[in-house]
mmJSON file of the N, C-alpha and C atoms, coordinates in Angstrom:
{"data_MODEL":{"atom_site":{
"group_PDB":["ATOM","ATOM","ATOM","ATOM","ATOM","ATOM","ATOM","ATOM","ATOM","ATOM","ATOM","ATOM","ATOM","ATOM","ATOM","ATOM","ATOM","ATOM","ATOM","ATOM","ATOM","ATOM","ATOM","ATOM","ATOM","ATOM","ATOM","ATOM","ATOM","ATOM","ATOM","ATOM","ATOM","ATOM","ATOM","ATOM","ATOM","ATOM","ATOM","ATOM","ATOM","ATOM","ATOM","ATOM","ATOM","ATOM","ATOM","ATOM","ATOM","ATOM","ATOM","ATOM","ATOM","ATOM","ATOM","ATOM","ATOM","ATOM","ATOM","ATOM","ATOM","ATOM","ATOM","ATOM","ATOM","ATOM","ATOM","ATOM","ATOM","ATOM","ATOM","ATOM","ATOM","ATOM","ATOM","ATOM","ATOM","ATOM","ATOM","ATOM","ATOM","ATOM","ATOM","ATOM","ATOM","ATOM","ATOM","ATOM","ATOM","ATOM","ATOM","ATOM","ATOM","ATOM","ATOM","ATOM","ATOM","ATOM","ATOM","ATOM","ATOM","ATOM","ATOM","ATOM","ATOM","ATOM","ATOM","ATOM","ATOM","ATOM","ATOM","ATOM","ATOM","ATOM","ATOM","ATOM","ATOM","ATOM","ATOM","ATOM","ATOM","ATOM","ATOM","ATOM","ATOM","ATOM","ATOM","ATOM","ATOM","ATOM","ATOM","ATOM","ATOM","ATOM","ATOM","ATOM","ATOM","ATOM","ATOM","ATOM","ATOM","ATOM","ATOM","ATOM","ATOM","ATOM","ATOM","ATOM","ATOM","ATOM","ATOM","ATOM","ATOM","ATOM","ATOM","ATOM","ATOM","ATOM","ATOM","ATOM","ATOM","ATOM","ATOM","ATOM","ATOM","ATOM","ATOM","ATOM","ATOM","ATOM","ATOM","ATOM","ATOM","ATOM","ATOM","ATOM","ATOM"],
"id":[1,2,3,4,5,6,7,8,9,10,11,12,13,14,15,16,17,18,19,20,21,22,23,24,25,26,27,28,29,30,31,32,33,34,35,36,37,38,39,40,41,42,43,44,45,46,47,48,49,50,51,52,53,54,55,56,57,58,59,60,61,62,63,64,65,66,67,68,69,70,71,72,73,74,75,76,77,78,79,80,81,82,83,84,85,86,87,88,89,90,91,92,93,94,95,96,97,98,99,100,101,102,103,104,105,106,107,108,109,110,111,112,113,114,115,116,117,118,119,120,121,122,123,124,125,126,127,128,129,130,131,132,133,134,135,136,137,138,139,140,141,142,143,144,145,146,147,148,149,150,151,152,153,154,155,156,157,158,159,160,161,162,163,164,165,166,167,168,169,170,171,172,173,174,175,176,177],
"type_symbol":["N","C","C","N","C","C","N","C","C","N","C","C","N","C","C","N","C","C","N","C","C","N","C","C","N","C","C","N","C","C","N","C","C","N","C","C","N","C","C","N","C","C","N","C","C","N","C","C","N","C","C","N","C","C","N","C","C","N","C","C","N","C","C","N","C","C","N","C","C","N","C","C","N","C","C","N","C","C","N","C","C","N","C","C","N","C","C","N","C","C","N","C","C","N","C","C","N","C","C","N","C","C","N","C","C","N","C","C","N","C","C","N","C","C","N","C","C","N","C","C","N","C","C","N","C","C","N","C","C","N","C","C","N","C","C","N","C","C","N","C","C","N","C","C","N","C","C","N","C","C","N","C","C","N","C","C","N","C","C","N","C","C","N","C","C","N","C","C","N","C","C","N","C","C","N","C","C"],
"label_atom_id":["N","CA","C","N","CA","C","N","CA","C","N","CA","C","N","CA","C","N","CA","C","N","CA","C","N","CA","C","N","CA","C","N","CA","C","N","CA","C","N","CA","C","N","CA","C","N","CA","C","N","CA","C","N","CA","C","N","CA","C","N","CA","C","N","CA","C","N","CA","C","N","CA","C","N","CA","C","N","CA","C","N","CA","C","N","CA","C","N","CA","C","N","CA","C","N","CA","C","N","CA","C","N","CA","C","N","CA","C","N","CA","C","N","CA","C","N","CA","C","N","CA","C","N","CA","C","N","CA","C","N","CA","C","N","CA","C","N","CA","C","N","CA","C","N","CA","C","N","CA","C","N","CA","C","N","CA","C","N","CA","C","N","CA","C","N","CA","C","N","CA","C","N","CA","C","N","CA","C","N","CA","C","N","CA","C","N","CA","C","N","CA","C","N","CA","C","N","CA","C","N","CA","C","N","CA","C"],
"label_alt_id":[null,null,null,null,null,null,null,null,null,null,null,null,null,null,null,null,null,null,null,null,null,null,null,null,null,null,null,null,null,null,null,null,null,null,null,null,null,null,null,null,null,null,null,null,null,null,null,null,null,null,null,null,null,null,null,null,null,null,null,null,null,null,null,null,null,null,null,null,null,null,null,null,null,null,null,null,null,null,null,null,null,null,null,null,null,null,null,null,null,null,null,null,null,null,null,null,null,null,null,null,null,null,null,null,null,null,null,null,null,null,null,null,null,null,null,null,null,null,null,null,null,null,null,null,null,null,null,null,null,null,null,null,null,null,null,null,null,null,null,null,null,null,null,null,null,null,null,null,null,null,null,null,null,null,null,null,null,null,null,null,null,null,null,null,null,null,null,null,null,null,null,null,null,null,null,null,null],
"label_comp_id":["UNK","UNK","UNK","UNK","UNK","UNK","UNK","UNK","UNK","UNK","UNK","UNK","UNK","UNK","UNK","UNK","UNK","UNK","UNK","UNK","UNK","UNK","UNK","UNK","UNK","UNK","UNK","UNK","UNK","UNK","UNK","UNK","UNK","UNK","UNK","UNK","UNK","UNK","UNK","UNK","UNK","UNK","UNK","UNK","UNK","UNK","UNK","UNK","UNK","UNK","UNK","UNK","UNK","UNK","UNK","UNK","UNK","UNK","UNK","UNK","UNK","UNK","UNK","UNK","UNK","UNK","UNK","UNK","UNK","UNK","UNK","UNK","UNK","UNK","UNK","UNK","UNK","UNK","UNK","UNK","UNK","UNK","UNK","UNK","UNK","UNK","UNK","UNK","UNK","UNK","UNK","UNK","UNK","UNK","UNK","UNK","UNK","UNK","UNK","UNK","UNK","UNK","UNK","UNK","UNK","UNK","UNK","UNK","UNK","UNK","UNK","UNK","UNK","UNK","UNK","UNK","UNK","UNK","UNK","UNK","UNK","UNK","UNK","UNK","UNK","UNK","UNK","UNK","UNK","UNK","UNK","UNK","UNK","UNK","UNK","UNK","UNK","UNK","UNK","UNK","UNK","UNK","UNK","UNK","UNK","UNK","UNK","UNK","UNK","UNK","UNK","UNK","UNK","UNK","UNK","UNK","UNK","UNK","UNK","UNK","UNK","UNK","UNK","UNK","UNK","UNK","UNK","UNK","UNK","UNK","UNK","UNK","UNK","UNK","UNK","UNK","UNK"],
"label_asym_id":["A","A","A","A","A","A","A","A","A","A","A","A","A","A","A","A","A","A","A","A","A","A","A","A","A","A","A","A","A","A","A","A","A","A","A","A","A","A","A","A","A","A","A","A","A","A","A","A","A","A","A","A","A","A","A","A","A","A","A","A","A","A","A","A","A","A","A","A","A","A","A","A","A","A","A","A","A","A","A","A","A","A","A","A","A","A","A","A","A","A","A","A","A","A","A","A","A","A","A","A","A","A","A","A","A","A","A","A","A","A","A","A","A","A","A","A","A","A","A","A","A","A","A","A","A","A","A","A","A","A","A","A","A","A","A","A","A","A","A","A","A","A","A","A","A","A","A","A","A","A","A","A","A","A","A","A","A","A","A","A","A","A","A","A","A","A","A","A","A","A","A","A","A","A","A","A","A"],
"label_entity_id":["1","1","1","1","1","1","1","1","1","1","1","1","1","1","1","1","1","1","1","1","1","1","1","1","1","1","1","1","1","1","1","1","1","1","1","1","1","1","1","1","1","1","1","1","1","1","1","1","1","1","1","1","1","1","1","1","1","1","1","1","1","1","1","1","1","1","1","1","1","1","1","1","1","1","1","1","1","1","1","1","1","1","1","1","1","1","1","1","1","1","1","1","1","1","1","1","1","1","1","1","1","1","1","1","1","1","1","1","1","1","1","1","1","1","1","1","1","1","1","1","1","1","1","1","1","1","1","1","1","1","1","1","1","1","1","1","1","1","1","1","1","1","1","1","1","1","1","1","1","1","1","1","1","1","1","1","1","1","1","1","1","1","1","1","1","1","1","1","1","1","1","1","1","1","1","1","1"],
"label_seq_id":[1,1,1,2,2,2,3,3,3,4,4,4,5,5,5,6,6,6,7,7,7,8,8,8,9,9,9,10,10,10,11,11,11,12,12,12,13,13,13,14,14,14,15,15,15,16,16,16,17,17,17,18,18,18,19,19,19,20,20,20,21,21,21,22,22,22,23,23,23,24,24,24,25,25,25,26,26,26,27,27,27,28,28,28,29,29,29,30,30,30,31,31,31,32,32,32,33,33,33,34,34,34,35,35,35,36,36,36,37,37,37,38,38,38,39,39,39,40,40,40,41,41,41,42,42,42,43,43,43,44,44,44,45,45,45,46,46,46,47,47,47,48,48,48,49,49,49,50,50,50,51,51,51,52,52,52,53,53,53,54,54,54,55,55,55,56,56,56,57,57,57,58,58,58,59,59,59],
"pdbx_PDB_ins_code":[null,null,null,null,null,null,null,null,null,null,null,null,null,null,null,null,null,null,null,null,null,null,null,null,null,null,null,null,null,null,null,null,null,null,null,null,null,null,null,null,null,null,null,null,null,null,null,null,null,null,null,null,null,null,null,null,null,null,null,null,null,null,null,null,null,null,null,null,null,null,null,null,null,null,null,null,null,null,null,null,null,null,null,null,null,null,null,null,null,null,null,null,null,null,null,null,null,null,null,null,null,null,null,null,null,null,null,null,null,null,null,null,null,null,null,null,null,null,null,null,null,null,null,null,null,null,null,null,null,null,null,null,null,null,null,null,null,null,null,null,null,null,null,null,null,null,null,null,null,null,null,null,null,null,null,null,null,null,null,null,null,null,null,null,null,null,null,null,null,null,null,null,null,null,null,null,null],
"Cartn_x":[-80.932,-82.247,-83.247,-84.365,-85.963,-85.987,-86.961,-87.496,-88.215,-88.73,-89.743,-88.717,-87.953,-87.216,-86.231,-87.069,-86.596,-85.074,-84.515,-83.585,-83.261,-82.609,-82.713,-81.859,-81.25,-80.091,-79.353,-78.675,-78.01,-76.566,-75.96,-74.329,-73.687,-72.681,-72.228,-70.677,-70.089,-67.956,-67.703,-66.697,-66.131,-64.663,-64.04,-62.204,-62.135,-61.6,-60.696,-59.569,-60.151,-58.457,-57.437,-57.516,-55.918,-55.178,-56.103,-55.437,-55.275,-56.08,-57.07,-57.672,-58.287,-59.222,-60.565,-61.107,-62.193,-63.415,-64.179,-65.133,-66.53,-67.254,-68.716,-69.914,-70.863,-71.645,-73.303,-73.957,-75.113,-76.213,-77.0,-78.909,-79.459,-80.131,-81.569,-83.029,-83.388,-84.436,-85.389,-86.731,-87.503,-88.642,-88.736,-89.811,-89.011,-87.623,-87.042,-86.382,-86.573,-85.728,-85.81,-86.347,-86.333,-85.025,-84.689,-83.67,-82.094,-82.127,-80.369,-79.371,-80.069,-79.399,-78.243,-79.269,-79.415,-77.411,-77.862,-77.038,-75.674,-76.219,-74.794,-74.074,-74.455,-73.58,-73.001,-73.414,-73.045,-71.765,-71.918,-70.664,-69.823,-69.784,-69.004,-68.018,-68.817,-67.935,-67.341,-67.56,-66.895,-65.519,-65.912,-64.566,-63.401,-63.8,-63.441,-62.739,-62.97,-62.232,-61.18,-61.7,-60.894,-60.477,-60.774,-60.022,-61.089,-60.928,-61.615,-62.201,-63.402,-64.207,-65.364,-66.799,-68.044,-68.392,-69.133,-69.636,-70.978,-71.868,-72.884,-72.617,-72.792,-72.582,-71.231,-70.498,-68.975,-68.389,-67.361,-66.922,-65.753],
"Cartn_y":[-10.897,-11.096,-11.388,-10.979,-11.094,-12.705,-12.966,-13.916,-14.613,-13.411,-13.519,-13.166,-12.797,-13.068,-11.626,-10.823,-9.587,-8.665,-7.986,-7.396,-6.498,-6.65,-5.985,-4.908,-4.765,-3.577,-3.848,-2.649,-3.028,-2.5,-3.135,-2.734,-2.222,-1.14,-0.604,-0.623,-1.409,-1.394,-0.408,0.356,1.476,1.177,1.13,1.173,2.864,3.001,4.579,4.897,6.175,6.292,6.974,7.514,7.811,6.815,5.518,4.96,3.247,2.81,1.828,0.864,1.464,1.131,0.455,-0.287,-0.138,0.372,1.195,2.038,1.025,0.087,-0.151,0.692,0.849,1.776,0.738,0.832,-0.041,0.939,0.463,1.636,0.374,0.355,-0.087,0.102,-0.834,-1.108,-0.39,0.493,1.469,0.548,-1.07,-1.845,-2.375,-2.212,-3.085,-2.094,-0.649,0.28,-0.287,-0.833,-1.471,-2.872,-3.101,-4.166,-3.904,-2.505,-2.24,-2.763,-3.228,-4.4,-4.923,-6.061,-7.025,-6.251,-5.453,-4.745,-4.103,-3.65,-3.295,-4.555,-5.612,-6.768,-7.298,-7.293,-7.743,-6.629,-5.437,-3.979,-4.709,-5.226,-5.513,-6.487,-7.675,-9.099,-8.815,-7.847,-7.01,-6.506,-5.605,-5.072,-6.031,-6.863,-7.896,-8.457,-8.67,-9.261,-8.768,-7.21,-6.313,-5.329,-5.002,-3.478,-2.504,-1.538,-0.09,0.431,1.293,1.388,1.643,1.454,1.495,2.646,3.837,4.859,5.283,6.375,6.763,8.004,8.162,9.339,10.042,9.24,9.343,10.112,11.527,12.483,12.193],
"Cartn_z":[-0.928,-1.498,-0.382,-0.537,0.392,0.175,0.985,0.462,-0.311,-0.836,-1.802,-3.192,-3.29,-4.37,-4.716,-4.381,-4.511,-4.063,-4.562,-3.577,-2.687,-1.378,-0.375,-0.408,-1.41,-1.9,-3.114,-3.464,-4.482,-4.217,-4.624,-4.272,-6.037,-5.652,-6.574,-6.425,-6.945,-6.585,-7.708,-7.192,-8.073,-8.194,-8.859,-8.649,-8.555,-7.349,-7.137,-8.223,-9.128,-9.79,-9.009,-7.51,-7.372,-6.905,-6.14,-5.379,-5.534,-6.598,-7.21,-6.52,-5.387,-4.425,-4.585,-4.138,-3.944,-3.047,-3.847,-3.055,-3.599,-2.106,-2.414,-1.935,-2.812,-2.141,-2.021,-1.232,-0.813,-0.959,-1.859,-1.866,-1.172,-0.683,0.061,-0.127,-1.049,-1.911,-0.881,-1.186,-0.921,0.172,-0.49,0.009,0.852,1.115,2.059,3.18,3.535,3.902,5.591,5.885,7.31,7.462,6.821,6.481,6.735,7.184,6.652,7.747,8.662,9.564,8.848,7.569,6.494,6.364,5.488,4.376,5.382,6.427,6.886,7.714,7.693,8.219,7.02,5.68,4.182,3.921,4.322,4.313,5.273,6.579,7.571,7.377,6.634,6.21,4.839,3.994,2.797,3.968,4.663,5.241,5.72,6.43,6.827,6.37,4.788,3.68,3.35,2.907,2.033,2.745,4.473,4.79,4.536,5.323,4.859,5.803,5.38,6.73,5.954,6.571,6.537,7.542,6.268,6.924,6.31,6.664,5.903,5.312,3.829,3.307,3.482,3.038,3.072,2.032,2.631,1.533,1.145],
"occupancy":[1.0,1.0,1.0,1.0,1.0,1.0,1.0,1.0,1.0,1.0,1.0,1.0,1.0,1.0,1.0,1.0,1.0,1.0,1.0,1.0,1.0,1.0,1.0,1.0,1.0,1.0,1.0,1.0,1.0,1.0,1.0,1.0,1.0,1.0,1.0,1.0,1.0,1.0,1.0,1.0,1.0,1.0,1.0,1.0,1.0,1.0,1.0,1.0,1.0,1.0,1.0,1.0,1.0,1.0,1.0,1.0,1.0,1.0,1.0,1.0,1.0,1.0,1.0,1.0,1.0,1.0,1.0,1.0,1.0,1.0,1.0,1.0,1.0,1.0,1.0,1.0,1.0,1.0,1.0,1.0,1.0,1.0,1.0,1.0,1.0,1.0,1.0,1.0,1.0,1.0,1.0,1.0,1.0,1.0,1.0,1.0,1.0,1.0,1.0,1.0,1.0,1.0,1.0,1.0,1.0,1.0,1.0,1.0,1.0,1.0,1.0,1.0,1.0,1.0,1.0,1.0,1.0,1.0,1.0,1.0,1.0,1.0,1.0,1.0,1.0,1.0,1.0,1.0,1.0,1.0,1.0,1.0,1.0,1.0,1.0,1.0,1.0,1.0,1.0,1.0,1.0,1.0,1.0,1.0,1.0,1.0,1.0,1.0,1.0,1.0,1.0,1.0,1.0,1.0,1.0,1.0,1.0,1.0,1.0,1.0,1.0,1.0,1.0,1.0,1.0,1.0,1.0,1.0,1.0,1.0,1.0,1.0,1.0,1.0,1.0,1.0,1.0],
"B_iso_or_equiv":[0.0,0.0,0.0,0.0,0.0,0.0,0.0,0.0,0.0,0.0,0.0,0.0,0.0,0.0,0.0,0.0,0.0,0.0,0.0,0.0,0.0,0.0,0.0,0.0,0.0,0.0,0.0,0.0,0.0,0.0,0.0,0.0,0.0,0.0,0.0,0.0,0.0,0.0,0.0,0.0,0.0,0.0,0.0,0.0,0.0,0.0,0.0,0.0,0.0,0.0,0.0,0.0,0.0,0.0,0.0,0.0,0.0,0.0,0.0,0.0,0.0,0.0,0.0,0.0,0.0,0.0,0.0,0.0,0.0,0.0,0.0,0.0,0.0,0.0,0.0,0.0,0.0,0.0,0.0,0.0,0.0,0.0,0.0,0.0,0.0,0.0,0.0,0.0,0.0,0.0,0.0,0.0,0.0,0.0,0.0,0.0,0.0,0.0,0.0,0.0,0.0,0.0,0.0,0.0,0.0,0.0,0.0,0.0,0.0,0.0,0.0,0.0,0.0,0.0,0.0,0.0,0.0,0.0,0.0,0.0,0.0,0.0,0.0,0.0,0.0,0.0,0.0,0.0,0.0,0.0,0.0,0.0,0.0,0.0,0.0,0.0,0.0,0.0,0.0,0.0,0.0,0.0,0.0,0.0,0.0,0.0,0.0,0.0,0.0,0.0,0.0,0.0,0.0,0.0,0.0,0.0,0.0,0.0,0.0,0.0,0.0,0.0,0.0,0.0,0.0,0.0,0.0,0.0,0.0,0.0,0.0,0.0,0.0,0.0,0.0,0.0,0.0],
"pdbx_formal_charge":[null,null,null,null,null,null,null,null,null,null,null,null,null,null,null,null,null,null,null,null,null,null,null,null,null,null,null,null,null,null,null,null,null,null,null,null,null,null,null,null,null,null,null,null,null,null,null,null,null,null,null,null,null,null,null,null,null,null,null,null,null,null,null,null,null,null,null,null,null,null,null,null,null,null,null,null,null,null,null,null,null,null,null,null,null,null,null,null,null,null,null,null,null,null,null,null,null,null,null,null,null,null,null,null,null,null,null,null,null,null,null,null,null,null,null,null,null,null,null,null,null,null,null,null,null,null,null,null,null,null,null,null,null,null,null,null,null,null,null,null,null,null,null,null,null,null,null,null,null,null,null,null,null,null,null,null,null,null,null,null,null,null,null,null,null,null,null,null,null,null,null,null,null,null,null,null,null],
"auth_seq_id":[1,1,1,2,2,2,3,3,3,4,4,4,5,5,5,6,6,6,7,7,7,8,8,8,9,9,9,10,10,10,11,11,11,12,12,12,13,13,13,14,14,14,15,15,15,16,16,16,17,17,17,18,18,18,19,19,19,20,20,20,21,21,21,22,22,22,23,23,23,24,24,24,25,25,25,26,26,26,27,27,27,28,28,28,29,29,29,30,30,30,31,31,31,32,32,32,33,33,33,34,34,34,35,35,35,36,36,36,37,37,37,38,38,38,39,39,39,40,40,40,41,41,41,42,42,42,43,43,43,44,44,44,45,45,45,46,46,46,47,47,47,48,48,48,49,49,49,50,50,50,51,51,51,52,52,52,53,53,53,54,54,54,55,55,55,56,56,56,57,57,57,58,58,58,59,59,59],
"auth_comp_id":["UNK","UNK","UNK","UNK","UNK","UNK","UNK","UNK","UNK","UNK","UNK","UNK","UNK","UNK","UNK","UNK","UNK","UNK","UNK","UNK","UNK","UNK","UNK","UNK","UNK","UNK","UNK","UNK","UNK","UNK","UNK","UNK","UNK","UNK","UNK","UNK","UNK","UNK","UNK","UNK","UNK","UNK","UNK","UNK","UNK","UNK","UNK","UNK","UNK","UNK","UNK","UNK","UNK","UNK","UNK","UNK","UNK","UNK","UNK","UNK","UNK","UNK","UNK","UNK","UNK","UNK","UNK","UNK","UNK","UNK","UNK","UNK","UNK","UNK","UNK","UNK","UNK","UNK","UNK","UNK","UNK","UNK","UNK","UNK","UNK","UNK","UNK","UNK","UNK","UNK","UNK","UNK","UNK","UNK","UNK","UNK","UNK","UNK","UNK","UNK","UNK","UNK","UNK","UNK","UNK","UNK","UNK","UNK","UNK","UNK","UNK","UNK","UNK","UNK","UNK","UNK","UNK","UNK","UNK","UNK","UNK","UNK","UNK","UNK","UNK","UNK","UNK","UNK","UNK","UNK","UNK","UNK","UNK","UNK","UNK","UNK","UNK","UNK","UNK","UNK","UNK","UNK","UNK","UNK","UNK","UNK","UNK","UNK","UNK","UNK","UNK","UNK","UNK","UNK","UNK","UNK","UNK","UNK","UNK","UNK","UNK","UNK","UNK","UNK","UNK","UNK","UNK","UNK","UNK","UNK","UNK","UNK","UNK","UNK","UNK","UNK","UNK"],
"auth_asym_id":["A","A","A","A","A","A","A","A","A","A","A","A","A","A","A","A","A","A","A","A","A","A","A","A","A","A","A","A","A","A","A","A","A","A","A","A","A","A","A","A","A","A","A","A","A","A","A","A","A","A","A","A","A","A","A","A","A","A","A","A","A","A","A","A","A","A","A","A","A","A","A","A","A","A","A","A","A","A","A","A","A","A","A","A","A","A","A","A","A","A","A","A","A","A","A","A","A","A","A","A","A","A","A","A","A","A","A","A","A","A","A","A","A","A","A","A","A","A","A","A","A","A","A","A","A","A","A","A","A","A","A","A","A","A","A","A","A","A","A","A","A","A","A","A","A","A","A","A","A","A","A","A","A","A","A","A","A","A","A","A","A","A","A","A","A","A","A","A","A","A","A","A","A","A","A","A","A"],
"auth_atom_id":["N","CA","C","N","CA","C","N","CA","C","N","CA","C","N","CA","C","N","CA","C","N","CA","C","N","CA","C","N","CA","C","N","CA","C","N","CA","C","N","CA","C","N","CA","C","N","CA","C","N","CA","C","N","CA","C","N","CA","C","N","CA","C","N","CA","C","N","CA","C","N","CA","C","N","CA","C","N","CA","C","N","CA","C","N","CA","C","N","CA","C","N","CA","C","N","CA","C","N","CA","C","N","CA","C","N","CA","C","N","CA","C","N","CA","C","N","CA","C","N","CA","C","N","CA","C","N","CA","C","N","CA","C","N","CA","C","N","CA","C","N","CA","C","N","CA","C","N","CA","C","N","CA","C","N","CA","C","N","CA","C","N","CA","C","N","CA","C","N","CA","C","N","CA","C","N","CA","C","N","CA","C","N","CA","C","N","CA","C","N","CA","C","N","CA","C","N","CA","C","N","CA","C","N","CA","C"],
"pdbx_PDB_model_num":[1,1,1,1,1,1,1,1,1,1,1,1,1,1,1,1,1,1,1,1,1,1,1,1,1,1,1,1,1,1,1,1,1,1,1,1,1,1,1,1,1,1,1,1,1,1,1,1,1,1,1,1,1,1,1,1,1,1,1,1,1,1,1,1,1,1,1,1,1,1,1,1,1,1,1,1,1,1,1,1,1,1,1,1,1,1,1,1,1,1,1,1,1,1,1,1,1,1,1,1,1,1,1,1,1,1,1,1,1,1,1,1,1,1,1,1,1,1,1,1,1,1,1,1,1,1,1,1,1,1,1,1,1,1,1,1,1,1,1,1,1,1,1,1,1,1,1,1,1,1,1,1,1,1,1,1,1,1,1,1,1,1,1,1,1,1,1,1,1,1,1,1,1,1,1,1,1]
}}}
C-alpha cells in the first residue's frame, strides 16, 4: 500500500492444476507504475518463502 492509502499492486495466487503449485502474478497499479522496485522485493521474500522463480511475462 502507498501511503496515502492506495495500492501499489495487486497480487493474484493461482493453484497450478498439473502440479498444485503456486503461480503469483503482480499488476502494478497505473498511478504507481514507478514503484515496481516496491513489488518486486514483495515477489522476492514470496520466493524466499515458497521456492520458485520471479520472471516477467512468464510462459
Amino acid at each position: 500500500m502507498a501511503a496515502e492509502g492506495d495500492p501499489i499492486a495487486y497480487f493474484n495466487i493461482t493453484i497450478l492444476e498439473d502440479d498444485g503449485g503456486l503461480a503469483i502474478q503482480a499488476d502494478i497499479s497505473g498511478g504507481h507504475f514507478e514503484r515496481d522496485a516496491e513489488v518486486l522485493s514483495v515477489l522476492h521474500s514470496l520466493r524466499t518463502e515458497l521456492g520458485g522463480v520471479v520472471c516477467d511475462d512468464c510462459t
